[in-house]
N, C-alpha and C positions, 0 to 999 in steps of 0.2 A: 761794425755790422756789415757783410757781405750779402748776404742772403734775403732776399726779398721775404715778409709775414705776412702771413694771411689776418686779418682783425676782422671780429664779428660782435654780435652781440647776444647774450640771452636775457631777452624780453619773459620775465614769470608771468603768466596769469591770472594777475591775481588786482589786475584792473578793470575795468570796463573796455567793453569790445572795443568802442570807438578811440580811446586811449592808444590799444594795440596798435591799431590802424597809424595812428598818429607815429607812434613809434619808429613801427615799420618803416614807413616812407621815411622819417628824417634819416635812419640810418643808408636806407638806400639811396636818397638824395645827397648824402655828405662823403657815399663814394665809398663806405666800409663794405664788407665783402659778403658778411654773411650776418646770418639773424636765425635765432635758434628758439625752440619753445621747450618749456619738460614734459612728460609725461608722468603724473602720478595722479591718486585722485581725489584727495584735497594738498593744499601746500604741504609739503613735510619741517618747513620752520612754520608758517603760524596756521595750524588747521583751521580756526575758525573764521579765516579771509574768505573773499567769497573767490570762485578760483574755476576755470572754465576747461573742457577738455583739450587737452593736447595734439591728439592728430585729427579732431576735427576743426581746431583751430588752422592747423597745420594747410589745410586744404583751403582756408581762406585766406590764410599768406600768401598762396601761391597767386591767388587771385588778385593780392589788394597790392603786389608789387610786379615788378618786368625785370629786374635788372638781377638782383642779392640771389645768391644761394639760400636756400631756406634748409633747416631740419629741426629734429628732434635731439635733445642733451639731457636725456637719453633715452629712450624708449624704453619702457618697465619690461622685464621679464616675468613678472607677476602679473601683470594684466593685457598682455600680447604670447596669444597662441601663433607661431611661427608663419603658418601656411597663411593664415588670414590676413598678418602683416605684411609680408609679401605682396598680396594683393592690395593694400592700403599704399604700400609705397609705391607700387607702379600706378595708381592711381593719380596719386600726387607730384610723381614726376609727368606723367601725363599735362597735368592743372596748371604747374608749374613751366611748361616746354623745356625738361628737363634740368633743373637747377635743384633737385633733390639731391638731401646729403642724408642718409640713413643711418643716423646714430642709435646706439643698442648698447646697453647694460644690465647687469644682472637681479637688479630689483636690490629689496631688499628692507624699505621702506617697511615699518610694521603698521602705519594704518592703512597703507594699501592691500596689505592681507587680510585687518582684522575687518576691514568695512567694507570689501567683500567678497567675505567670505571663504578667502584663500589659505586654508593652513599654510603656517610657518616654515620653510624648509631648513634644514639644517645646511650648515656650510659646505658639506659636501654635497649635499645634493643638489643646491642651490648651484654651486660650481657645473654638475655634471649634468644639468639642465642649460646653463648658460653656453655650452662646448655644445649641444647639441641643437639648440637654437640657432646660433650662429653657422654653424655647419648645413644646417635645414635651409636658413637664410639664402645663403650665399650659391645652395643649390638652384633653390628657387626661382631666385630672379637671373638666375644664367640660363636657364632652361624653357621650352616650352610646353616638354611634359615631365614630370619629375615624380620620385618616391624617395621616400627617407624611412627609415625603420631603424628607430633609437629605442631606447630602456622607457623614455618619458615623454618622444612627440613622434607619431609617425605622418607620414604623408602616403595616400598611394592613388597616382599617375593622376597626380595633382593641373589639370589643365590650366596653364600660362599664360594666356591672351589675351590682349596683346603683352609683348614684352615690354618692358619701360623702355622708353627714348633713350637713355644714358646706355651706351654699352661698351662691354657686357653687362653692368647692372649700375644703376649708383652706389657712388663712391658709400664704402661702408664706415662707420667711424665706433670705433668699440671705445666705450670708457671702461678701464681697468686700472685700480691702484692696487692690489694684490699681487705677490706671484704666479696664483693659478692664475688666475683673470689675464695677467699679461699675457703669459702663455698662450691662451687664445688668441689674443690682440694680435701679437705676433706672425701670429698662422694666416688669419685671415683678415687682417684691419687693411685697412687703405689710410687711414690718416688713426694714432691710439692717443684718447683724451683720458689726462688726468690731472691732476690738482695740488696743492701745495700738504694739505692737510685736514688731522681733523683738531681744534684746539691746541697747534702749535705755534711758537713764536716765528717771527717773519724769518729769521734765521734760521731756524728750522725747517721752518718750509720749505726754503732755496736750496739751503743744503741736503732733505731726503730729496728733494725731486732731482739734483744735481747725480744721487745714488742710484734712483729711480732708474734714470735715461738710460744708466752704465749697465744698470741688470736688462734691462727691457733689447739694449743691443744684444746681450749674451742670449736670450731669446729668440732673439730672430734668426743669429744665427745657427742655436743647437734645430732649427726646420730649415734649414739653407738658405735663411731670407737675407740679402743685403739689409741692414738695418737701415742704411739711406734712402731707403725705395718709403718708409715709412714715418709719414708726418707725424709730427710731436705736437700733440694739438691739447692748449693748456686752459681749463676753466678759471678766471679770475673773479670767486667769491668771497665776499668778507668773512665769511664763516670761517674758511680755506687757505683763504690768504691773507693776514694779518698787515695789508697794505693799502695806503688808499693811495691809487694812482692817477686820480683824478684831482689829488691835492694841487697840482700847479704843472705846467708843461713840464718841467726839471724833473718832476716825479715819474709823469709819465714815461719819458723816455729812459731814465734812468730803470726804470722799471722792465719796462720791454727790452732794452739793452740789454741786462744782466740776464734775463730766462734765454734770451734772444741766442747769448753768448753758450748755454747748455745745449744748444740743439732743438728750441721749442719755434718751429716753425708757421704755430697759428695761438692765436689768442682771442677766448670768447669770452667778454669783459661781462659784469652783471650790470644791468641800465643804471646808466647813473644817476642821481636824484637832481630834481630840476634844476637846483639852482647852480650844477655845475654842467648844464648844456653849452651854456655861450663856451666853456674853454674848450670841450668837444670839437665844438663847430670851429675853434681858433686851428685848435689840433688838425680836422680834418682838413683843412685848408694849407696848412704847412707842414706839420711832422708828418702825418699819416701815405702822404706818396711817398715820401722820400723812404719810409721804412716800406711800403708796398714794391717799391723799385729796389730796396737789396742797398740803397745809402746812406753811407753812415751823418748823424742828427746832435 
């Protein structure tokens, strides 16, 4: 491993406030980088958890820590109108003195449409909603007066004051595992998240995301982009990922070695259950600089 990884975590809400908080700080206090929230509006694994909102959470991360990058994995496109996010996020880079990472994906969740309210969109329009969001997005927060006039969100001379601290804007993070979705990713991502799977074997996982990276390059560059300019930023959920990496430090590393080795430059772990903090805290103490400095473990 030559290459220095970003490691973070995604904290669900699907605990009590002060839990969060706890979280929070140990992940910031053991030196990880980032710490992430969802956005949807109840869990989409167990709806009936009790479960808190996501970017107003998001605005007291920024408050309850100093040091971690905070964001959203992912911000719904079903229940964020573009202009108003916009102003949400400069807000919270604000909150934060600029440690905002604005993650955006394309929805899709169906009890976040049926509970409220929001008709279903078909695949393509769901796509050609998520191309114009993101396009609106990235207007927005570069500018201080802006208009957008799309098929499905307009904006007109949208007033941007103040701008966010991060500039031109924070860093954006599109999650996209499809090839339309990439496609976007591509154009506009600053760091593109995506994951192993949906119900496939750990081999399988490693091996489409292995195929994954190889398409997502041909992307970047049928819009001119150097694909190196573009962090490979990897969700590590059990759902997803058919691994537990928390099994013993040899797992770990072996783990982040091997995605490490495809080009996956950041890794946002799902919190892991209590009783394997203490090897966390072992980990963060020894393997985790050595992989945040680019040496090999």
């Amino acid at each position: 491993m030559t290459q220095p990884v970003r490691l973070g975590f995604l904290t669900l809400q699907n605990v009590p406030w002060a839990s969060l908080v706890r979280r929070w700080r140990l992940a910031e206090d053991l030196g990880f980088d980032s710490v992430w929230v969802a956005d949807h509006f109840v869990s989409p694994f167990r709806p009936a958890d009790d479960w808190l909102e996501g970017w107003t959470l998001l605005a007291g991360l920024a408050r309850e820590t100093e040091r971690i990058r905070i964001g959203t994995l992912v911000s719904s496109l079903t229940l964020r109108q573009p202009a108003l996010l916009a102003r949400q996020a400069i807000t919270v880079d604000h909150l934060s003195g600029g440690r905002l990472e604005l993650g955006i994906g394309a929805g899709g969740v169906p009890l976040d449409h049926s509970m409220t309210g929001v008709t279903m969109w078909s695949r393509a329009e769901r796509t050609a909603r998520f191309r114009e969001a993101v396009a609106a997005l990235d207007l927005l927060l570069r500018s201080r007066t802006a208009s957008f006039d799309g098929r499905y969100y307009r904006v007109h001379e949208a007033l941007m004051q103040p701008g966010p601290l991060q500039q031109p804007r924070p860093p954006l993070i599109v999650g996209a595992l499809g090839p339309a979705m990439m496609r976007i990713a591509a154009r506009y991502a600053d760091r593109w998240n995506t994951f192993g799977g949906r119900h496939v074997s750990a081999t399988a996982a490693f091996e489409d995301t292995r195929e994954r990276i190889a398409r997502f390059d041909g992307y970047c560059r049928e819009v001119g982009r150097d694909p190196g300019t573009v962090i490979r930023s990897f969700l590590v959920f059990p759902e997803y990922v058919p691994e537990d990496c928390w099994a013993s430090a040899d797992a770990f590393v072996d783990f982040v070695g091997r995605y490490a080795g495809l080009g996956i430059g950041e890794f946002i772990f799902d919190w892991p259950p209590d009783d394997r903090l203490p090897l966390v805290e072992r980990l963060a103490a020894t393997v985790v600089p050595a992989l945040r400095n680019g040496r090999t473990v």
